[in-house]
Biopython code that builds the backbone (N, CA, C, O; Angstrom):
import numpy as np
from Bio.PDB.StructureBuilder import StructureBuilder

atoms = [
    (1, "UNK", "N", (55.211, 56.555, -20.504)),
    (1, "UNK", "CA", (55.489, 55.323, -19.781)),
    (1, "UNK", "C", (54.486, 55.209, -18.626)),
    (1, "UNK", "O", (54.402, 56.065, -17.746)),
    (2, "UNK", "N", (53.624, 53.946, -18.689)),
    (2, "UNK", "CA", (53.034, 53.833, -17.452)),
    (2, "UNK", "C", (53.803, 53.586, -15.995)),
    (2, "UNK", "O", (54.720, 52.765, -15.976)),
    (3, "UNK", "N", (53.455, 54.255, -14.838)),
    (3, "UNK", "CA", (53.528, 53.746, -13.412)),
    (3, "UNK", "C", (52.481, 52.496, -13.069)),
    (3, "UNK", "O", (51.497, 52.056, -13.664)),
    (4, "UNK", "N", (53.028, 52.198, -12.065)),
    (4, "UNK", "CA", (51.542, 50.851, -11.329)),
    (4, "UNK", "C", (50.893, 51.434, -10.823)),
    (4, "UNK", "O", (49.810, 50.890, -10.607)),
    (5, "UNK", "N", (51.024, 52.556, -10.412)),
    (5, "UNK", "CA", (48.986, 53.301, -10.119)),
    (5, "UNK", "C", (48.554, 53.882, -11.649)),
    (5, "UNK", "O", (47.735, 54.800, -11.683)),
    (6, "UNK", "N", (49.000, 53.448, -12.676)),
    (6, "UNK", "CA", (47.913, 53.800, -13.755)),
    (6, "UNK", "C", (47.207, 52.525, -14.338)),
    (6, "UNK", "O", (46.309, 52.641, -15.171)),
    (7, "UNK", "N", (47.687, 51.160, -13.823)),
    (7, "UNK", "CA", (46.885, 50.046, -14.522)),
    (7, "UNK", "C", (45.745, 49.458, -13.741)),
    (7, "UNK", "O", (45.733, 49.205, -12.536)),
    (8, "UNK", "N", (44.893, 49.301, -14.525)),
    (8, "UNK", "CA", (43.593, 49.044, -13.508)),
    (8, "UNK", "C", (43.506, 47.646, -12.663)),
    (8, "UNK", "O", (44.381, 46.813, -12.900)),
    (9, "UNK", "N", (42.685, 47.395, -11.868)),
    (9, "UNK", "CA", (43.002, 46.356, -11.209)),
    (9, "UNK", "C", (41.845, 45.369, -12.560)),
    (9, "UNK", "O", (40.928, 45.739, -13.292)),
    (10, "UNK", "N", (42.712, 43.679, -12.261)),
    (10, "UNK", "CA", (42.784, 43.183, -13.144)),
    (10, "UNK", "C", (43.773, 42.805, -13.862)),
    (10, "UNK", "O", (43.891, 41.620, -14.174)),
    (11, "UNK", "N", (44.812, 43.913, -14.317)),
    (11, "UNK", "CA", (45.340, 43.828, -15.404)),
    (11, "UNK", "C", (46.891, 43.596, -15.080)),
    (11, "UNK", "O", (47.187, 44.438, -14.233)),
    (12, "UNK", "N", (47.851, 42.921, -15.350)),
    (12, "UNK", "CA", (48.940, 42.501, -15.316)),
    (12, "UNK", "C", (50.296, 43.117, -15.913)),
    (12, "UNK", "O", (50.236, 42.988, -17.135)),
    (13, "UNK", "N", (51.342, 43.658, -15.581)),
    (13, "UNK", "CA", (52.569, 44.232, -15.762)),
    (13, "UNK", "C", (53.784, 43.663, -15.194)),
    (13, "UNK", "O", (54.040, 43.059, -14.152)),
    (14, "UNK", "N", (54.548, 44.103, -16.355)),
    (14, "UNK", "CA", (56.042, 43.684, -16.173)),
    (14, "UNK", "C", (56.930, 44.697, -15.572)),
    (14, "UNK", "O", (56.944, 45.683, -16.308)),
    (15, "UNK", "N", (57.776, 44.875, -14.392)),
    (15, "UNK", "CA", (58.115, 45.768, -13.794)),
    (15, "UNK", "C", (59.171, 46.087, -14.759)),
    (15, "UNK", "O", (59.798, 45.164, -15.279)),
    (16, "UNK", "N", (59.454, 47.445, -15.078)),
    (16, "UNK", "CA", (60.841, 48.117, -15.926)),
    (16, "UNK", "C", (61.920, 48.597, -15.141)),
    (16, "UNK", "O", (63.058, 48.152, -15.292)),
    (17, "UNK", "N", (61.602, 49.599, -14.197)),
    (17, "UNK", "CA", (62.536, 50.200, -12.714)),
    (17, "UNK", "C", (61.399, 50.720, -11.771)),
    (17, "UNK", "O", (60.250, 51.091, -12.010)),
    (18, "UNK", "N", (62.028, 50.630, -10.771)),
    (18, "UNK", "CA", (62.043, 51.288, -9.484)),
    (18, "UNK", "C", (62.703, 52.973, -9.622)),
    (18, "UNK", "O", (63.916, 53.179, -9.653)),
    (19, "UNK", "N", (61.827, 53.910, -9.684)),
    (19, "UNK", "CA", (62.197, 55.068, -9.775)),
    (19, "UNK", "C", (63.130, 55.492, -8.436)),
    (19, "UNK", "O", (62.547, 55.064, -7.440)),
    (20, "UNK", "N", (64.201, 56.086, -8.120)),
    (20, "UNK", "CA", (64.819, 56.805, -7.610)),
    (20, "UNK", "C", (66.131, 55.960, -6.592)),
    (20, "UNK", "O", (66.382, 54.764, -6.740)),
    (21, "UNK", "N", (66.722, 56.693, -5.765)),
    (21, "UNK", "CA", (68.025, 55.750, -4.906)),
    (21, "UNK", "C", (67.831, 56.278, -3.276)),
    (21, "UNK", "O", (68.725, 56.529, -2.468)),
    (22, "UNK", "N", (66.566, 56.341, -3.117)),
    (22, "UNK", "CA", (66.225, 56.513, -1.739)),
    (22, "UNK", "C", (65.543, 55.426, -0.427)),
    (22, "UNK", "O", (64.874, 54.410, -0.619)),
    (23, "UNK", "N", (65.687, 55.629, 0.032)),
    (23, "UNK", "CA", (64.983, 54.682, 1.535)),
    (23, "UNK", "C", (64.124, 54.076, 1.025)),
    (23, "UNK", "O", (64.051, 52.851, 1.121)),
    (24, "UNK", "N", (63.085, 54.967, 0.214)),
    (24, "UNK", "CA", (61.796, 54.109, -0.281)),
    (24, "UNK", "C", (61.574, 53.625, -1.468)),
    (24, "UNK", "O", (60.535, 52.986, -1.637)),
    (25, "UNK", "N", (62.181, 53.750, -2.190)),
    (25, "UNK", "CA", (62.967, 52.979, -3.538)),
    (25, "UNK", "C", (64.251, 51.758, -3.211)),
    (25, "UNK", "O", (64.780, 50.942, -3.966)),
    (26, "UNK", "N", (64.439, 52.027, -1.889)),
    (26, "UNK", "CA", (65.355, 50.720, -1.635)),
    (26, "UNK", "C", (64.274, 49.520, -1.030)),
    (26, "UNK", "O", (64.235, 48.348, -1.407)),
    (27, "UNK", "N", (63.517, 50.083, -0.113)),
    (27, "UNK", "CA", (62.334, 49.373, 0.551)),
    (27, "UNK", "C", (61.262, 48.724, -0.801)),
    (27, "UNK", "O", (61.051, 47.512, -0.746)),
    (28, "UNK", "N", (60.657, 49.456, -1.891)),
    (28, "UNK", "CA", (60.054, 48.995, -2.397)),
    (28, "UNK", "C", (60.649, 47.148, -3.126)),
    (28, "UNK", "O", (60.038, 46.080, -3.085)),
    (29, "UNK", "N", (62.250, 47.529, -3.810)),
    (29, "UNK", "CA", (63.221, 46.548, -4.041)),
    (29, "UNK", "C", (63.056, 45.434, -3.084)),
    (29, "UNK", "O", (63.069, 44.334, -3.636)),
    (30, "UNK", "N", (62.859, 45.412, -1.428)),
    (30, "UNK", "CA", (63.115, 44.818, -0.610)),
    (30, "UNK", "C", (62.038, 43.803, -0.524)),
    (30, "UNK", "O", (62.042, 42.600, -0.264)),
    (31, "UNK", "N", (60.959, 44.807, -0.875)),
    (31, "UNK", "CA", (59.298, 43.579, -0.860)),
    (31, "UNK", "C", (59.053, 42.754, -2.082)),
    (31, "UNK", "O", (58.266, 41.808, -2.110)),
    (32, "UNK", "N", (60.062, 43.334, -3.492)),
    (32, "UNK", "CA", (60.119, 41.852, -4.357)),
    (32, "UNK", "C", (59.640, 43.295, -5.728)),
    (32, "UNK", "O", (59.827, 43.020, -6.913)),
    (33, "UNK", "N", (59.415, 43.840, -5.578)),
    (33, "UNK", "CA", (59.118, 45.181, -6.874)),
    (33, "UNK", "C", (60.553, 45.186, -7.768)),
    (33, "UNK", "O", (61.094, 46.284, -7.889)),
    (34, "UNK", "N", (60.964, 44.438, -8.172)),
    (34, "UNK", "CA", (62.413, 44.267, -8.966)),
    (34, "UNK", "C", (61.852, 44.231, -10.302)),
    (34, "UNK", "O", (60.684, 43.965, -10.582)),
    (35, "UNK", "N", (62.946, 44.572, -11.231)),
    (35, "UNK", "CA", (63.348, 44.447, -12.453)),
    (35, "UNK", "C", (62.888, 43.134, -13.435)),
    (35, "UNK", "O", (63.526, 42.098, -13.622)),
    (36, "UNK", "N", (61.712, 43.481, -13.938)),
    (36, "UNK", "CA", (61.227, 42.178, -14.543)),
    (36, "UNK", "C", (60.575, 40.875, -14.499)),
    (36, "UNK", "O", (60.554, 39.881, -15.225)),
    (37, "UNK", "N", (59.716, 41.454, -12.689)),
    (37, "UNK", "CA", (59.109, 40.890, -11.958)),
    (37, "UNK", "C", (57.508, 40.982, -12.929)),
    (37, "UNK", "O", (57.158, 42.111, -13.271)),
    (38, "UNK", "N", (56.872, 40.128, -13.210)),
    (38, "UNK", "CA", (55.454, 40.336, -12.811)),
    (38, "UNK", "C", (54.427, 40.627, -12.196)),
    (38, "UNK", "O", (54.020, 39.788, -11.394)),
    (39, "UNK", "N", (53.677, 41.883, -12.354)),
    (39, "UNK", "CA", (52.554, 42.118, -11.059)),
    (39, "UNK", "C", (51.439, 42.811, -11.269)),
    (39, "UNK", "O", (51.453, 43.818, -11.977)),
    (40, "UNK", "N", (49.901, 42.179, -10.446)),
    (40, "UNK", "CA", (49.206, 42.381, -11.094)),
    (40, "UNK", "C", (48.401, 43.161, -9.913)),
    (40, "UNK", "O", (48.414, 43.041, -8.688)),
    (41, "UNK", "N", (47.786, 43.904, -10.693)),
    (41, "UNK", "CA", (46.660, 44.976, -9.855)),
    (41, "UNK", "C", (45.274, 44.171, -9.372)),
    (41, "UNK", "O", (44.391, 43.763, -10.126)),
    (42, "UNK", "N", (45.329, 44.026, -7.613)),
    (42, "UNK", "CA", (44.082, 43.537, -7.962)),
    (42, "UNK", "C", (42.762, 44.405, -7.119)),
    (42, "UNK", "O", (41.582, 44.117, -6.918)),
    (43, "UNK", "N", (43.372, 45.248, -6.861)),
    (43, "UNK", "CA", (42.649, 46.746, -6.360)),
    (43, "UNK", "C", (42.531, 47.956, -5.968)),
    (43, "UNK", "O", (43.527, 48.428, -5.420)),
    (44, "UNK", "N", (41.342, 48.819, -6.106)),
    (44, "UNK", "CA", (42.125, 49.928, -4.818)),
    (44, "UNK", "C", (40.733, 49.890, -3.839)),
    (44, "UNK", "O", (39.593, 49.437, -3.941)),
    (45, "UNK", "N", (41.491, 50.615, -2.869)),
    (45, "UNK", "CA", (40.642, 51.301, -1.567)),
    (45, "UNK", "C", (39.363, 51.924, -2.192)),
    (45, "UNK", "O", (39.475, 52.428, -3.310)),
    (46, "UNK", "N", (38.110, 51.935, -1.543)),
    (46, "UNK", "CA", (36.998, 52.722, -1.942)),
    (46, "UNK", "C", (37.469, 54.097, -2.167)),
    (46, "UNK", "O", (36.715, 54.782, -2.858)),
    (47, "UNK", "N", (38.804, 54.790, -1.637)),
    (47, "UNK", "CA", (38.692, 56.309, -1.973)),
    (47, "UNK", "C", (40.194, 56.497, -2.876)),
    (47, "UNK", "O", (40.858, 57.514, -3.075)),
    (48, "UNK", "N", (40.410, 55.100, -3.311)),
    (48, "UNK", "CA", (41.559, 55.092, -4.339)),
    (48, "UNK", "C", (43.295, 54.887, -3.908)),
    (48, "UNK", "O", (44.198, 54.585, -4.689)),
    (49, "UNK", "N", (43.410, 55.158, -2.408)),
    (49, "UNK", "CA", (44.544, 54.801, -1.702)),
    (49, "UNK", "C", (44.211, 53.717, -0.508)),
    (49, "UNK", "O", (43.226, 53.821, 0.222)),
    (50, "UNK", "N", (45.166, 52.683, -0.425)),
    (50, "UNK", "CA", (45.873, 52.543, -1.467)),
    (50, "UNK", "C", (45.378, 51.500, -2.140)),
    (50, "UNK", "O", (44.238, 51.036, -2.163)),
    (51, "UNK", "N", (46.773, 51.051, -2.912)),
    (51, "UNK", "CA", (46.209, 49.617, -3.694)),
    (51, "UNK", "C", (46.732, 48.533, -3.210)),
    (51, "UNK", "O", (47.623, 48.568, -2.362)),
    (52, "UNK", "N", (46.269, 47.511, -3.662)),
    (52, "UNK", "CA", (46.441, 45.970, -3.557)),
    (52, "UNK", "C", (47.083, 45.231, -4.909)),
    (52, "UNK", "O", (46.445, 45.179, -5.960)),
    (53, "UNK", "N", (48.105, 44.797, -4.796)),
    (53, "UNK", "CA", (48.971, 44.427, -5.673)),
    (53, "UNK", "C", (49.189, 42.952, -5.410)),
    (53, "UNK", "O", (49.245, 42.545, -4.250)),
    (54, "UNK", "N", (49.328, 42.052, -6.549)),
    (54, "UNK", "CA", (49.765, 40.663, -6.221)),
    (54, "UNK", "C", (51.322, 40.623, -7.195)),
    (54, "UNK", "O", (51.590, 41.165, -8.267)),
    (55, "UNK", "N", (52.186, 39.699, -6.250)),
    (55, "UNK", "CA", (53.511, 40.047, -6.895)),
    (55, "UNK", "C", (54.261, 38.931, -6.035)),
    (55, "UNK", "O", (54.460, 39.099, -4.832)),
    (56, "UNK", "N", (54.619, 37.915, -6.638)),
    (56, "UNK", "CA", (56.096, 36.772, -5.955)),
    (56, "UNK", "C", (54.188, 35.711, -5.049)),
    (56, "UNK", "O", (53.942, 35.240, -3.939)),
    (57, "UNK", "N", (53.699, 35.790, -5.859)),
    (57, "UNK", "CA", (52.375, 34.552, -5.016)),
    (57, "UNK", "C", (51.829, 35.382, -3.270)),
    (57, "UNK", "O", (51.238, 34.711, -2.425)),
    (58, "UNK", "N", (52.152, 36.741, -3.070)),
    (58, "UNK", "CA", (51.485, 37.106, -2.083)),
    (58, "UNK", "C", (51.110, 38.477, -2.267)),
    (58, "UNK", "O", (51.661, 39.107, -3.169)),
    (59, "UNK", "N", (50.054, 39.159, -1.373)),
    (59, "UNK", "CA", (49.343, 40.355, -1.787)),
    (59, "UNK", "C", (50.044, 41.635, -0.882)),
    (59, "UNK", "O", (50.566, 41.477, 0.221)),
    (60, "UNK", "N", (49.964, 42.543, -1.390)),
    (60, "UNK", "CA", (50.778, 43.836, -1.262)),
    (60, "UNK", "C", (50.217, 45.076, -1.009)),
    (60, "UNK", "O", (49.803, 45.441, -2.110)),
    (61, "UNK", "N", (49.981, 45.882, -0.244)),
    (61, "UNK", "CA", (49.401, 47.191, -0.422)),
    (61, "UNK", "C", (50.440, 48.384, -0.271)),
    (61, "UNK", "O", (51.302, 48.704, 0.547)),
    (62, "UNK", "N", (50.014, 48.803, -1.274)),
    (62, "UNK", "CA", (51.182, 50.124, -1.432)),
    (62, "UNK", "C", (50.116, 51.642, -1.648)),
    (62, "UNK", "O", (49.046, 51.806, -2.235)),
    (63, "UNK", "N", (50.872, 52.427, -0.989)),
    (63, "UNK", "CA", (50.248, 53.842, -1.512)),
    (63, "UNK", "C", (50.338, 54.361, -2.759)),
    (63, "UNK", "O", (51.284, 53.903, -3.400)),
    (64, "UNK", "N", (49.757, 55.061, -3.247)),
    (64, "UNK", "CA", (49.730, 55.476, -4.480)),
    (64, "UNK", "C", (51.367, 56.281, -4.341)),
    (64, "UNK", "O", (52.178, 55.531, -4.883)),
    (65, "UNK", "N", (51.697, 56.880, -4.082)),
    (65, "UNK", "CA", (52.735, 57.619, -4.397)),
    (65, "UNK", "C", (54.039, 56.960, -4.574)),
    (65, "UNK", "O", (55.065, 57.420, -5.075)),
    (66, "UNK", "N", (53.746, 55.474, -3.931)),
    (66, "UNK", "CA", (54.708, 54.812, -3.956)),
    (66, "UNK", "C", (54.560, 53.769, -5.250)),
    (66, "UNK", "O", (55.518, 53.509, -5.978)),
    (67, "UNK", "N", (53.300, 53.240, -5.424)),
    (67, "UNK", "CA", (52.902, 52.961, -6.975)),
    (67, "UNK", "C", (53.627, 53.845, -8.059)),
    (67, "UNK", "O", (54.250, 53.304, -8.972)),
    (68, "UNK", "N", (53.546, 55.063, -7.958)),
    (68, "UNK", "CA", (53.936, 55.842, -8.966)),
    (68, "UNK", "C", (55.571, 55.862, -9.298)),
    (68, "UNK", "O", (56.019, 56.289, -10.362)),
    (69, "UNK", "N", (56.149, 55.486, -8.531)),
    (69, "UNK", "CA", (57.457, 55.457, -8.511)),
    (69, "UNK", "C", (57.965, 53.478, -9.222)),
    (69, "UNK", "O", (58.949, 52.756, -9.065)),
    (70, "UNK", "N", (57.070, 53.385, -9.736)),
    (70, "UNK", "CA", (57.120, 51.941, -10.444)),
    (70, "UNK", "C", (56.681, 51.882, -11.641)),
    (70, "UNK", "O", (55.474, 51.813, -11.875)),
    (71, "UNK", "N", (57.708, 51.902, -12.687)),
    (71, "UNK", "CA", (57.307, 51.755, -13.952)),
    (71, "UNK", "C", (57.140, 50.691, -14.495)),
    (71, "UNK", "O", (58.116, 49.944, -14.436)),
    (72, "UNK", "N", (55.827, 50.128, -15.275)),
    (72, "UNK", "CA", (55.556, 49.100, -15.476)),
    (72, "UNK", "C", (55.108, 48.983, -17.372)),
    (72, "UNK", "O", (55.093, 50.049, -17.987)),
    (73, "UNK", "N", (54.851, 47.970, -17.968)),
    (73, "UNK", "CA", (54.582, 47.605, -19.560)),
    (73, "UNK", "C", (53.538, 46.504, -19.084)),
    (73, "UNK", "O", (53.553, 45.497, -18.376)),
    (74, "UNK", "N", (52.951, 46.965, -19.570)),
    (74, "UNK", "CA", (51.409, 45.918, -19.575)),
    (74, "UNK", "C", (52.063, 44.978, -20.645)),
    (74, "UNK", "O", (52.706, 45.237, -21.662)),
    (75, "UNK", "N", (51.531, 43.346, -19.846)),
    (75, "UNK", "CA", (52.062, 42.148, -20.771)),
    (75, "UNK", "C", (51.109, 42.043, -21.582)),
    (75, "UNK", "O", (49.940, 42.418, -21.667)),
    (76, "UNK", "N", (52.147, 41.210, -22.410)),
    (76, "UNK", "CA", (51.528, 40.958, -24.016)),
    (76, "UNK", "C", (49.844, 40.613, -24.352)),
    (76, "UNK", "O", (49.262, 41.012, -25.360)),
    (77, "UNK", "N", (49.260, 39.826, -23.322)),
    (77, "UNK", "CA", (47.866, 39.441, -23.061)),
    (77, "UNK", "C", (47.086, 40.741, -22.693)),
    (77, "UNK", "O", (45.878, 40.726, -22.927)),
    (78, "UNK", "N", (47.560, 41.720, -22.215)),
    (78, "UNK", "CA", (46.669, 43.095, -21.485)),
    (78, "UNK", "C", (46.682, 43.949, -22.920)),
    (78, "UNK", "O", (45.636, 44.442, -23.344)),
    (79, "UNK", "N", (48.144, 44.105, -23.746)),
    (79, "UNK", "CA", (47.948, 44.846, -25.162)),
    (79, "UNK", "C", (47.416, 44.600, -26.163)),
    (79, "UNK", "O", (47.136, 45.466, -26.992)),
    (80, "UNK", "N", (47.046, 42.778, -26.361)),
    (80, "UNK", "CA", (46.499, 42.607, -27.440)),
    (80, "UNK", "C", (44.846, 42.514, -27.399)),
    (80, "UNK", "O", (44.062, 42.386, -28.339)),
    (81, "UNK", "N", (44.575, 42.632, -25.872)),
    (81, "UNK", "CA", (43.300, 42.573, -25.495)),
    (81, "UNK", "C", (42.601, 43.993, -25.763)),
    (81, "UNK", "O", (41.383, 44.023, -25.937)),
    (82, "UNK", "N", (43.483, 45.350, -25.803)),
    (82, "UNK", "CA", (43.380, 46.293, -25.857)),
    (82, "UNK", "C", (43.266, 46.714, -27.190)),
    (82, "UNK", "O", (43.031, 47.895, -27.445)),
    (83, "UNK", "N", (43.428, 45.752, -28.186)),
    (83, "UNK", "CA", (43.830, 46.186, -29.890)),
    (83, "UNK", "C", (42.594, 45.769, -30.011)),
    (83, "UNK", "O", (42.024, 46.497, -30.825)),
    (84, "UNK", "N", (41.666, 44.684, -29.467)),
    (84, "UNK", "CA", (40.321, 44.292, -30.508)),
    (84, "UNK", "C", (39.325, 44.968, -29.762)),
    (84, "UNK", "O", (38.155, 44.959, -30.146)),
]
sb = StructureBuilder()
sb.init_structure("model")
sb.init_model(0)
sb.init_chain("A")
sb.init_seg("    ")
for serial, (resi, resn, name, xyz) in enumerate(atoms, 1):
    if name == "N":
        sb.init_residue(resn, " ", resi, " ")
    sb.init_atom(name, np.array(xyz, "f"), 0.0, 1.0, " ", f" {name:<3s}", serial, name[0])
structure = sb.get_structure()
C-alpha cells in the first residue's frame, strides 16, 4: 500500500486512512487529509522534507513522517498512465 510520501509530485491520490488515534493523526484529519479526499503532490524541499501537497483548493506542507502516516491509491488517470 502506498503512503503520500511515496507519490511523486505531479501525481494525484485518493486518501484511504489516516494511520493511527493520536494528536497527530487527529491534527492531520483537522487540515482536510480525510477519507476519500483527493490530493495531489506538488513537491518536495530541495533535501526532500518536506512536501507540498494540494488538497480542498489550498496548498499544504507536511513532513515526511507525517506523509507516511497517509495512505493513499493513485487515481484512475495516474494507473492507466502507468500501464502504457
Amino acid at each position: 500500500m502506498l503512503s503520500l510520501a511515496d507519490i511523486d509530485p505531479g501525481q494525484s491520490a485518493t486518501i484511504l486512512e489516516v494511520l493511527g488515534h493520536d494528536s497527530i493523526a487527529t491534527r492531520l484529519m483537522e487540515m482536510g487529509l480525510t477519507d476519500g479526499e483527493t490530493i495531489q503532490m506538488v513537491g518536495r524541499a530541495p533535501m526532500g522534507d518536506p512536501l507540498e501537497v494540494l488538497i480542498r483548493g489550498y496548498r499544504l506542507s507536511l513532513r515526511v513522517a507525517e506523509a507516511q502516516r497517509v495512505l493513499v491509491e493513485l487515481s484512475n488517470s495516474q494507473l492507466a498512465g502507468e500501464m502504457t
